[in-house]
N, C-alpha and C positions, 0 to 999 in steps of 0.2 A: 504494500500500500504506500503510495507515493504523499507529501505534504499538501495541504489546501495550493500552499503555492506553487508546489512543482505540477500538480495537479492543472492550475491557473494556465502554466507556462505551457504544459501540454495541448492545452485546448486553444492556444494560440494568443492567447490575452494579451495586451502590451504590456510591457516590463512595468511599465510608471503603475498600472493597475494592479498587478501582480503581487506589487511591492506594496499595497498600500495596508492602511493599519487594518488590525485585526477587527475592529471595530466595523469595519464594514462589510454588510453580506450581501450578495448579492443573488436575488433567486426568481425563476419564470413563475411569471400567472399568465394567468389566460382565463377569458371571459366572452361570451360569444363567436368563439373563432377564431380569436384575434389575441397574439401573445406576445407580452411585452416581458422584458428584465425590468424587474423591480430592485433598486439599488438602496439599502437601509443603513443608514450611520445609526450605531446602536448610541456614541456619546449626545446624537443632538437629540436624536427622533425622529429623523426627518427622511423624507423618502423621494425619493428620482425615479421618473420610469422614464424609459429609453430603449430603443428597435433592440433586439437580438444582439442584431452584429453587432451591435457598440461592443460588446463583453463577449462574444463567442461567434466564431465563425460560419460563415455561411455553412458550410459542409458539414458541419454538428449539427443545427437545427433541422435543414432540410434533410 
């Protein structure tokens, strides 16, 4: 079993993301069809949605 990060780095993620704090998760929903990454800073609360490919490459999702 490889690290969240080497894991990150496998799935093609950029490095600057890879690297970033622990504090942030980043996880898919979906809701009608339509699936967005949902990015969660656990210090603020606060949450980002943004396409797939931001965080994972085309050839993983499709």
């Amino acid at each position: 079993m490889v690290s969240n990060n080497s894991a990150r780095r496998l799935l093609g993620m950029p490095y600057k993301l890879s690297r970033s704090k622990k504090n942030i998760r980043v996880s898919i929903g979906s809701k009608d069809n339509i699936a967005v990454a949902v990015q969660k800073n656990k210090a603020t609360e606060k949450k980002t949605y943004h396409s797939i490919t931001v965080f994972y490459p085309e050839y993983v999702v499709g």
